[in-house]
Steps between C-alpha positions, in 0.01 A plus 500: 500500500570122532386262277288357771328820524474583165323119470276560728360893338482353194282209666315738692452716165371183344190436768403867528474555117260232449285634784523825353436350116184348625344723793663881395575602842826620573799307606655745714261379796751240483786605435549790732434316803719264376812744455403649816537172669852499352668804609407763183392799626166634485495719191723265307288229551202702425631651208692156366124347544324795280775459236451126519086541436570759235766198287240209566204736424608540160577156410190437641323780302634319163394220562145538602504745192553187249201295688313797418435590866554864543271782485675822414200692548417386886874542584506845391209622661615284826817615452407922531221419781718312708796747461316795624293241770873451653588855566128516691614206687805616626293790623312268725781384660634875580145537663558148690826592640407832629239334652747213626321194388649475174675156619203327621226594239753435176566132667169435609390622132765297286433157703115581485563569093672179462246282686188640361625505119641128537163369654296684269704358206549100655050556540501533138704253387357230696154649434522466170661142553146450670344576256301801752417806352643798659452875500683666175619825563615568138170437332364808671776683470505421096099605551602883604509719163762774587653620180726476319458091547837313417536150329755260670652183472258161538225727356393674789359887467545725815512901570852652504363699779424185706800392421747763574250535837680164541855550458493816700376322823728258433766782459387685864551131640823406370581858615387432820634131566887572316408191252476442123178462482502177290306312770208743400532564201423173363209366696351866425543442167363155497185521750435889441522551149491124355797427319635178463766392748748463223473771333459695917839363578666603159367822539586586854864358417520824234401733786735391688784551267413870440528546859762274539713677310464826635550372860813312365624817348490727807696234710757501238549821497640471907689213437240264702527168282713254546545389165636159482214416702219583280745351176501161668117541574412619177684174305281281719184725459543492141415136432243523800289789397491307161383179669260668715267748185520159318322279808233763459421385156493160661339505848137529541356836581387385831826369592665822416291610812530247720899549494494852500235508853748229636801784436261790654425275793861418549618891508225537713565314782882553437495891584236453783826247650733777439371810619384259845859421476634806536221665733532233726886412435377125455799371312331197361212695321743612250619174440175414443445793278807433287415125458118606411580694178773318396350179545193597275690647238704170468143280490306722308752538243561132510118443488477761208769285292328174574200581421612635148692186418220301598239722242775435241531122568116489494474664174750301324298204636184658347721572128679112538148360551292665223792414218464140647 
């Protein structure tokens, strides 16, 4: 590897650890395209992005642990629903491809996914920037008295049966759609059961290093990871994933969201490019796509840096002021 190319993984490392830090979903939706792009085949660059996810997961994991923004009990019980969720999901897609749609309805579903969870979650950060009142979901779902009742994090009180209801229809759907799940797993966590985005993201970065690490583990086993590769990632990652679960202890709540539905909205229209791309053989669309997700992670991460500098410059303002 030349030192060129080791610069830039390391660099690259860098931006998607602080979006992983400060949103919890997965980095390999950005690195495996990106290996792709550059010659790796398909299960190395698969199975270098899982082992990537798993190493920034659990420097991730730490840190979040010493803002106090884990909660061991809603990872576990996430952790066993979506498990056995996944294995029903992958029995979907059997059913699809007998059926020979499988292609169409898991595209169709993962763009639709995207769109629909980013809208829903840039409506309630700008509602609440409003000042509007909208519809909360996790009140009533906090109302429903299904023992045995569990207490979480940000001192909310919900049903372990609602909430391993949760992580299994999560699990059928990352199943189904060959993803993480990350992009679900927090807004379900936030809207549905009412935790605080913090402590959502934190959480959801724990689940993913349990699965992480088992996904990592069987690509190992064949050889599939090109290991310089995720080394040079994981150095930059390191101070990233730091940078990014300290912004959250910075940023406003509402920002949190309004970055994250900017990411969602991104991916969204960046897969919908792709897959016209290569129905259509429209060489530009994938240009397009390409451009789309890397271009948002560069600005949100940017944006998610900024904005924590400028809450830390504010506060020090506050601090020099009152000792004046």
């Amino acid at each position: 590897m030349s030192v060129v190319t080791l610069a830039m993984f390391v660099g690259f490392g860098l931006l998607i650890g602080t979006l992983f830090g400060f949103f919890g979903m997965g980095g390999s939706f950005l690195v495996t395209p990106a290996l792709l792009v550059m010659g790796y085949e398909p299960k190395v660059a698969v199975g270098s992005g899982l082992a990537f996810v798993f190493g920034t997961s659990v420097i991730g994991a730490l840190r979040h642990r010493n803002h106090g923004q884990v909660d061991y009990k809603l990872a576990l019980i996430m952790t066993i629903a979506m498990t056995l969720g996944i294995e029903g999901g992958k029995y979907v897609v059997l059913f699809l491809e007998e059926a020979g749609i499988s292609g169409i309805v898991i595209s169709v579903a993962y763009v639709g996914l995207l769109a629909a969870v980013g809208l829903l979650t840039l409506r309630d950060a700008r509602s609440t920037d409003d000042g509007e009142v909208s519809f909360d979901l996790s009140e009533t779902v906090q109302s429903i008295e299904i023992p045995p009742m569990v207490e979480l994090t940000g001192g909310v009180r919900v049903s372990a049966v609602i909430i391993f209801a949760v992580g299994l229809a999560i699990g059928v759907l990352s199943g189904f759609l060959g993803v993480g799940g990350g992009f679900l797993l927090m807004p379900a966590m936030m809207y549905g059961l009412g935790v605080p985005a913090a402590v959502a993201v934190g959480t959801d970065i724990l689940q993913i290093t349990i699965s992480g690490a088992f996904g990592a583990f069987t690509y190992a086993r064949t050889g599939s990871i090109a290991l310089p590769v995720v080394v040079s990632l994981l150095a930059g990652s390191a101070l990233g994933a730091r940078v990014g679960a300290g912004a959250t202890k910075l940023v406003d709540e509402d920002d949190i969201k309004g970055y994250f539905a900017a990411m969602l909205l991104a991916g969204s229209v960046a897969v919908a490019s792709k897959k016209l791309s290569t129905a259509y053989g429209i060489e530009v669309l994938q240009t397009v796509s390409i451009a789309l997700i890397f271009g948002a992670a560069v600005l949100v991460s940017g944006a998610v840096v900024f904005s924590a500098v400028q809450e830390l410059r504010d506060e020090s303002s506050a601090r020099t002021a009152t000792a004046d």
